[in-house]
Every structure is written in C-alpha cells, then in structure tokens.
N, C-alpha and C positions, 0 to 999 in steps of 0.2 A: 317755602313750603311749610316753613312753622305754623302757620296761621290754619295747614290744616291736620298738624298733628294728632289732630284728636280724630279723626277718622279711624285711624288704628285702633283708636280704645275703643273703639264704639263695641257693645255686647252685640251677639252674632243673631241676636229677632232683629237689631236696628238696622246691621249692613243689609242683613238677607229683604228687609222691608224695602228697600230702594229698588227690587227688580218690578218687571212687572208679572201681574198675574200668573200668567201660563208658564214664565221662567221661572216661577217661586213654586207651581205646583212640582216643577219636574226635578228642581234643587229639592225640595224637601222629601221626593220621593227617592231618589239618589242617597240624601244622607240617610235616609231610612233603610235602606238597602244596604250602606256600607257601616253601620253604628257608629255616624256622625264623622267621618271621617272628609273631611272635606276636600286633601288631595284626592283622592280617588272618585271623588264624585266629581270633584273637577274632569277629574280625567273620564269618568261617564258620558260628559256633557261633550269634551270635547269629539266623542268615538258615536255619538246617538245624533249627530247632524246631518240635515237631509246632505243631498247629493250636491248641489250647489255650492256648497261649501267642503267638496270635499277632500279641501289640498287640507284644510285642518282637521276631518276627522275621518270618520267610518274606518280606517284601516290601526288598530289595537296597535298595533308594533309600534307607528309613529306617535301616538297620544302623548308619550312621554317628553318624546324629541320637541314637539310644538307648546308642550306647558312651559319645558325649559326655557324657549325663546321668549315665550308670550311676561316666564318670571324675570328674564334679561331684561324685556322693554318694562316691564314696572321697573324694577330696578333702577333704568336708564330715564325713566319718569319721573320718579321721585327723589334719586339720589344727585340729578343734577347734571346730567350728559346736557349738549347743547341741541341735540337733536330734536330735546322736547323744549327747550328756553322759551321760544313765543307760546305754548300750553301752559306752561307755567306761569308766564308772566300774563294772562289773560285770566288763570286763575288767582293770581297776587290780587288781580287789579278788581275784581269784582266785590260786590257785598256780600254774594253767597256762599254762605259757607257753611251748606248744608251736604251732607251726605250724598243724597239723588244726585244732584249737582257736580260734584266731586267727581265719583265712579263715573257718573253720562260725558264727564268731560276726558277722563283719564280714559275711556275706552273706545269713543271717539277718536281722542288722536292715537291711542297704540293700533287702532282698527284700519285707521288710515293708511302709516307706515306699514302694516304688515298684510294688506291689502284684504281686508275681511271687513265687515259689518258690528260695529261697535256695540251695539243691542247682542249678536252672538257671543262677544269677550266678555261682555261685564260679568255675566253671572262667574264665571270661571273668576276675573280677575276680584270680583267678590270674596269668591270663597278663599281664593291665594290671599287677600288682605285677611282673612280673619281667622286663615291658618299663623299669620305672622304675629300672633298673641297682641297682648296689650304692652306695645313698646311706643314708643317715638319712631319717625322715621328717619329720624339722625342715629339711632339705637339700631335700627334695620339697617340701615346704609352699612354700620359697619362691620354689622356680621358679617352681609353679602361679601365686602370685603373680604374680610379676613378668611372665608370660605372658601374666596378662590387665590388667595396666595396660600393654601393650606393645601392645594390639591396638586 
C-alpha cells in the first residue's frame, strides 16, 4: 500500500474532487452546515439516505455504530487484514494510482463485505480519509493500533 500513500496527503478540494457531482453537492452542504467538520458530516450522510439502504442510515442512534465499522473495514483495508489481500494486490498491481481510482476501489470492496453500494461509502470513507490529516498510512495503522490497546 506504500505506492498509495500519498492519497492521505492529498488537500481536502483533491479528495472531495473524486466524488461525483450530486455527492459533492450534498458533502459540501453538510460541511457547510457543520463548519467543516467532516466526522459529523459523515455522519449526515450516513443518517439522509433513502430507505433502501436503510440498515446504514435514517436512524441517528446508529450512525455512529456503522461509521465505526465502516472506520474498522478501512482500517482492515489499508493496514493489511487478509480480508482485503486480493483488493490490495489488484491495486499493487495496476498503473493507476490516482485518487478516483483508489477511493472507487476501496469502497467497492468495503461496499461489498458490508453489503451496501460502494458509490454510497465513498463519500463517507472520503471524508474519514481526510479527517485522518496528512500522515502515511503506516503512520495511521499505528495510531489505530495503539487506540485500541489503549481502551
């Protein structure tokens, strides 16, 4: 996953650039509502989805509980769990290593495992990468770590 560490540094017009249209109007109206706070606009996005998907939102209580999961499977994405190895290894193995690319792939397969539409996570797992500052994600890996032998 080194090859796409730079996706974390990327500034937050470049991440938020890789959504599409109507999900970049509704992310920008969310941070504008919450003064750029991007957890909680997460958590907007996850609680303002129609009915069809409603084992991840409409109900406030849970938004919290399914962010959690939704930041275990990046986690388990990028710090190297075997659940995502064939995702990873298709993204090692490509030339693209752009952005769009990246996210449409990482929210694909989280979308898949957690039985949702990969187009509905990205903007979330968007904003979760661009809440996680400019580190490396061997930098991130081991906060998560230490996070949770700390609790």
């Amino acid at each position: 996953m080194e090859k796409y560490n730079h996706i974390l540094s990327k500034d937050e017009k470049e991440l938020l650039g890789v959504l599409e249209q109507y999900q970049l109007d509704i992310i920008n109206n969310f941070l504008e509502q919450t003064n750029g706070d991007y957890i909680e606009s997460a958590n907007k996005w996850l609680n303002a989805t129609p009915s069809n998907t409603a084992k991840f939102g409409s109900q406030p209580s849970t938004s919290k509980l399914y962010q959690e999961k939704l930041l275990e499977e990046i986690e388990k994405f990028l710090c190297g769990d075997e659940r995502y190895e064939e995702d990873r290894k298709k993204l090692n193995n490509t030339a693209d290593t752009s952005s769009k690319f990246f996210i449409s792939s990482m929210s694909a397969a989280i979308g898949s495992y957690l039985g949702v539409a990969g187009a509905f996570i990205a903007p979330v797992i968007v904003l979760l990468l661009i809440s996680f500052g400019k580190m490396s994600i061997n930098a991130w890996c081991e906060m998560r770590k230490s996070n949770r032998e700390n609790l």
